[in-house]
C-alpha positions as CSV (number, residue, x, y, z in Angstrom):
1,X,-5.4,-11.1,-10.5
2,X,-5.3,-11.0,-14.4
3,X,-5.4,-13.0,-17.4
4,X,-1.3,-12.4,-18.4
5,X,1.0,-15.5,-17.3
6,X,4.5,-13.9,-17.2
7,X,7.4,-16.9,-17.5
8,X,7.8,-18.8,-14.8
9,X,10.6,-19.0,-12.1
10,X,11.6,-20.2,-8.7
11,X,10.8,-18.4,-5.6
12,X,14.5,-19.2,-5.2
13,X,15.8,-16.9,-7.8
14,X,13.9,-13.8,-6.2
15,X,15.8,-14.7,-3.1
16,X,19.2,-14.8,-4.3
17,X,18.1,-11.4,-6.3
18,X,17.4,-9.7,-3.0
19,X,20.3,-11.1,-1.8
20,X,22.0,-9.4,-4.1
21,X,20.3,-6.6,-3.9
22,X,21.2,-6.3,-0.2
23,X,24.6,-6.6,-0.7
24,X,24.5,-3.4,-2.5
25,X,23.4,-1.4,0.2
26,X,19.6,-2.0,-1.3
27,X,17.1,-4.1,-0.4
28,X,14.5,-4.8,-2.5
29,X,11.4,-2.6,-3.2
30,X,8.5,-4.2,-2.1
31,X,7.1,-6.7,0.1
32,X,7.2,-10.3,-1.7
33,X,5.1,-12.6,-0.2
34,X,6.4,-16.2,-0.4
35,X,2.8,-17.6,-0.4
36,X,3.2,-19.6,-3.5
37,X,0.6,-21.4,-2.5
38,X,-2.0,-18.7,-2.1
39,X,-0.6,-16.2,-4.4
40,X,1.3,-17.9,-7.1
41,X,1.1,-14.9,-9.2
42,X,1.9,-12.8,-7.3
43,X,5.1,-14.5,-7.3
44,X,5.6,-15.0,-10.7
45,X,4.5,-11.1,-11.5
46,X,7.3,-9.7,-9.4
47,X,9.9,-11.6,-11.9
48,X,8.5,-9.7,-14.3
49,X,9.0,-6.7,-12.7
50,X,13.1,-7.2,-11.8
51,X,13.6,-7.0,-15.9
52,X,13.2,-3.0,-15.8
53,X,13.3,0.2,-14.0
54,X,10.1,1.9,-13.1
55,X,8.6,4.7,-15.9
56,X,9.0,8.2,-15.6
57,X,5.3,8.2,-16.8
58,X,3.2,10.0,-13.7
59,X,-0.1,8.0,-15.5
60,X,2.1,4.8,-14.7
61,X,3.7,5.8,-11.6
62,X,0.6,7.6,-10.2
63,X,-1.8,4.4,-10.9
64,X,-0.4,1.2,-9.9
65,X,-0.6,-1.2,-13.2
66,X,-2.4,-4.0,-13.8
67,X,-0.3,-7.2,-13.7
68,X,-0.5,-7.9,-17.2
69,X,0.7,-4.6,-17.8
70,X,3.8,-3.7,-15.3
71,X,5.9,-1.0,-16.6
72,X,9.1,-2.6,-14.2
73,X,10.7,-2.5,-10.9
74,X,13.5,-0.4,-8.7
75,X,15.7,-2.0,-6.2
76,X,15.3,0.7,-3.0
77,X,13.3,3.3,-2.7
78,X,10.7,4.5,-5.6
79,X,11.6,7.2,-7.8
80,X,10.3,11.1,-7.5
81,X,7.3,11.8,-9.7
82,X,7.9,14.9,-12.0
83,X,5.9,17.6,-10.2
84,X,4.3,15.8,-8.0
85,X,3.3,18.5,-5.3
86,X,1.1,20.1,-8.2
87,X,-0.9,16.9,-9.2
88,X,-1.2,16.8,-5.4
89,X,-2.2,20.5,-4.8
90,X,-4.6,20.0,-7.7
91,X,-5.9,17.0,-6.3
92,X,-7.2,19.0,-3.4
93,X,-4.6,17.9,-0.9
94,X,-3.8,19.9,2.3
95,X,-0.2,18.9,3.1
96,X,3.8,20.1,4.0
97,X,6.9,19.2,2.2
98,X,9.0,16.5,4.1
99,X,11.8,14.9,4.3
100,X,13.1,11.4,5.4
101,X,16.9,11.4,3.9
102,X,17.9,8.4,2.6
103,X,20.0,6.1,5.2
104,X,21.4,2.6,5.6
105,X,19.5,0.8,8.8
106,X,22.1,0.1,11.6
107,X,22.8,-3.5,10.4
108,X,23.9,-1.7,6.7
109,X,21.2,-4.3,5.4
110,X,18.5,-1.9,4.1
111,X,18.4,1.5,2.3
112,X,15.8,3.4,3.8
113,X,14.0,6.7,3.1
114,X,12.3,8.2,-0.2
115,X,13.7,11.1,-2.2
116,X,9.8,12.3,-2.1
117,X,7.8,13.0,0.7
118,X,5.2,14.8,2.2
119,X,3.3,15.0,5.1
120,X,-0.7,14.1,4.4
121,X,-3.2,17.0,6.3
122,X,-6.2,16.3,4.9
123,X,-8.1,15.0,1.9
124,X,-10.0,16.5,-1.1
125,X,-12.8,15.5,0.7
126,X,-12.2,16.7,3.8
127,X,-10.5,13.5,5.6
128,X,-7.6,14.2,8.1
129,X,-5.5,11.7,8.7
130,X,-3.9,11.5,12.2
131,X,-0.9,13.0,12.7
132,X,-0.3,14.6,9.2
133,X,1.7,11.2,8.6
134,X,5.0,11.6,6.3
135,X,4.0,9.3,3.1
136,X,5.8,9.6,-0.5
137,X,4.3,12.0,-3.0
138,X,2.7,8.8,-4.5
139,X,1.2,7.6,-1.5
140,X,-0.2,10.7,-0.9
141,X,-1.9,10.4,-4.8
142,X,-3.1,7.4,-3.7
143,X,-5.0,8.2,-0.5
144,X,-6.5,11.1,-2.5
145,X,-8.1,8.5,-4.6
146,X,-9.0,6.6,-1.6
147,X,-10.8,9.3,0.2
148,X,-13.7,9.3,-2.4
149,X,-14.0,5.2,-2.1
150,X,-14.4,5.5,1.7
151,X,-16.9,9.0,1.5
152,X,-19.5,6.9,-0.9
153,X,-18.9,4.0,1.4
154,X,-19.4,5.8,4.3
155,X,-22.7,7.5,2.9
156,X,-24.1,3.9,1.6
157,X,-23.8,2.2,4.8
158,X,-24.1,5.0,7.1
159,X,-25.5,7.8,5.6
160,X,-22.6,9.6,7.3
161,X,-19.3,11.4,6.3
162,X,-16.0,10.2,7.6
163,X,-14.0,12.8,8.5
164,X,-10.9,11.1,10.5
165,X,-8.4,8.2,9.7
166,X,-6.0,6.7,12.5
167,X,-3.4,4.6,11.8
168,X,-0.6,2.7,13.6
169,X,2.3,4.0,10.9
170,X,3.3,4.9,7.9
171,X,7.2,5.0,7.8
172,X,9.7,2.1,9.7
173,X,13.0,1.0,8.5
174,X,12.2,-2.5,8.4
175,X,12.2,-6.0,7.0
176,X,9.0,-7.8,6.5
177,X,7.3,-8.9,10.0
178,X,6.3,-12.4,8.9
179,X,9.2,-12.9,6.2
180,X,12.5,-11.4,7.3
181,X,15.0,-10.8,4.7
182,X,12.2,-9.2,2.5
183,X,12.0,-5.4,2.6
184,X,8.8,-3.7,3.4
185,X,7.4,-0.8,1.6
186,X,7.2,1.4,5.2
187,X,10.9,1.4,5.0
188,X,10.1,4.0,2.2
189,X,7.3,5.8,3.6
190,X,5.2,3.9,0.9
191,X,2.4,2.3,3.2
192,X,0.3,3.0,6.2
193,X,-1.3,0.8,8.1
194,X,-5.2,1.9,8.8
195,X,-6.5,1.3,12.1
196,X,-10.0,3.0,12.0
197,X,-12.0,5.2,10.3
198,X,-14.4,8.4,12.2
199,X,-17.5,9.6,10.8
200,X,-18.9,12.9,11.5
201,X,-21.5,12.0,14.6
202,X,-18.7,10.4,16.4
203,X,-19.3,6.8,15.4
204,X,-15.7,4.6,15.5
205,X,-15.2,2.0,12.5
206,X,-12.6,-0.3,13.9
207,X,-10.9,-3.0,11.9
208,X,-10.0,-5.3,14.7
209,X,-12.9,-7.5,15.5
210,X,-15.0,-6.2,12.1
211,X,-13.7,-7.5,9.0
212,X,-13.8,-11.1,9.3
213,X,-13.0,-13.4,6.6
214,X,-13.8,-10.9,3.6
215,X,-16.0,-13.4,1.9
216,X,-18.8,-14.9,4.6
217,X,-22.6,-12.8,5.0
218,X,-22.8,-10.3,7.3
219,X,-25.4,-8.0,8.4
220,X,-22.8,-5.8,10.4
221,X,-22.5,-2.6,9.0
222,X,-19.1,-2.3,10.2
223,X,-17.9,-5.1,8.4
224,X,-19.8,-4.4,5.2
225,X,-18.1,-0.8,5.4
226,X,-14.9,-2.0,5.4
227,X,-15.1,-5.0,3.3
228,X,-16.2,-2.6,0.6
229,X,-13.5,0.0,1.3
230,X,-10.7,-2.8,1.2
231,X,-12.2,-4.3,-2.1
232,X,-13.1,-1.2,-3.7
233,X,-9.7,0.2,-3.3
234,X,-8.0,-2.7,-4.7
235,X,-10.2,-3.1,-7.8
236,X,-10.6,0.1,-8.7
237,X,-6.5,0.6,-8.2
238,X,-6.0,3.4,-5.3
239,X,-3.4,0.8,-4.3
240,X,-1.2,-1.8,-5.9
241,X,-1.5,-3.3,-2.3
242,X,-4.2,-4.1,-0.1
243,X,-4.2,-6.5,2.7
244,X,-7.0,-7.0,5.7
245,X,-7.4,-9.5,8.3
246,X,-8.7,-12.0,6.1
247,X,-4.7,-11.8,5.0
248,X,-3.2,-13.3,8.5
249,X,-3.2,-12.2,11.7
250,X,-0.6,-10.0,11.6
251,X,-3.0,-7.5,9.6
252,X,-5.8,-8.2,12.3
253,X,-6.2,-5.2,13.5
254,X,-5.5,-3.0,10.4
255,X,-6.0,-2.5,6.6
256,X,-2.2,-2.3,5.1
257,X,-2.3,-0.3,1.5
258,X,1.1,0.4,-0.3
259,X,2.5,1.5,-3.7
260,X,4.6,-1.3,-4.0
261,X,5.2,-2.1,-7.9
262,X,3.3,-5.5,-7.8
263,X,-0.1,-6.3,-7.2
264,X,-1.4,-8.8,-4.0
265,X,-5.3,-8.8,-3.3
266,X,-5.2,-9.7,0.2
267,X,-9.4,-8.4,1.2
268,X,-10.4,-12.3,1.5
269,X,-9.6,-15.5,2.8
270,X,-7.6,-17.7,1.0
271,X,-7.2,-21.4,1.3
């Protein structure tokens, strides 16, 4: 995950930070995964990214950053990006202006909400996405670099288009599932959780039951379809986040991609 070793620290010290950050009304952005053991970087990363606020940089904010280059980290929700709805509507994207206010959750644990949103209606390459989900403004950037991973994809494998995504949500005011007391970046409308993808002659890619381990041959074509979308959007940074079912089985049935301002490869098995 990169070639940088940023001082170390104690998953300890992240907690007590989140506890503090929750105590101001703010939990903290991003989903930290306490998976030391399988992503000690990860861990040691996001100390890196408490020592500064995000850039107001649209290159930086736009593109995830590479962990040896992380430009710094917001407690609650991200910040907008300076005309965003332009990059977008030059981008190709068909979408609406939204809103999703920013609110404590009912326990007063968790600010929730993003001071940017939109809801995504279709792609610059002619994807629609289920519902015209609401997703921040840099979501939305995101997935319109995605579209062109999964089109080529789709093409190699299939020799199809894709021209529908379904998923299973993008916003929820929520902890983590699997580590409570951790925020999750759906609070903000900054993740959606893909379920399937739909090419042109009616042919269903479904994530449950495909992906596998990430790593282990395969002649499906399913499975090499998404395997390579998952990788490819990863590596070639559509997403700061990507995480499959080779993750854990609460991501069995779903490919989870977020802007969160960290970076966890999640698209194989890890011992």
């Amino acid at each position: 995950m990169g070639e940088a070793t940023p001082p170390r620290t104690s998953l300890l010290s992240l907690t007590r930070a989140n506890e503090r950050a929750k105590a101001w009304g703010k939990g903290v952005r991003g989903e930290i995964f306490a998976r030391s053991r399988a992503y000690p970087l990860a861990v040691l990363h996001a100390l890196v990214l408490l020592l500064a606020s995000w850039t107001s940089d649209l290159a930086t904010i736009a593109r995830p950053p590479a962990p040896d280059d992380v430009s710094g980290w917001s407690l609650g929700p991200p910040r907008e990006i300076p005309e965003c709805e332009r990059w977008l509507a030059e981008a190709g994207v068909t979408f609406t202006v939204a809103s999703i206010p920013l609110h404590e959750n009912r326990a007063r644990t968790l600010t929730c909400g993003a001071p940017q949103v939109v809801r995504y209606k279709k792609g610059p390459t002619g994807i629609r996405i289920k519902g015209s989900p609401p997703v921040t403004c840099a979501l939305a950037l995101a997935l319109s670099r995605f579209e062109p991973i999964v089109q080529e994809e789709a093409q190699r494998v299939f020799g199809e288009k894709v021209v529908r995504i379904e998923h299973i949500g993008t916003y929820n005011c929520r902890e983590m599932a699997d580590y409570p007391g951790w925020v999750s970046e759906h609070s903000y409308a900054n993740g959606i959780d893909i379920r399937r993808f739909v090419l042109e002659n009616g042919r269903v890619v479904d994530v449950l039951g495909h992906y596998g381990d990430g790593a282990s041959a395969t002649t499906d074509a399913d499975t090499r379809f998404l395997r390579a979308v998952a990788t490819r959007a990863f590596t070639e940074n559509a997403f700061s986040v990507v995480l499959t079912p080779a993750f854990d089985r609460l991501h069995r049935n779903h490919l989870h991609l977020d802007m969160a301002p960290y970076r966890v490869d999640g698209t194989r098995a890890t011992e």
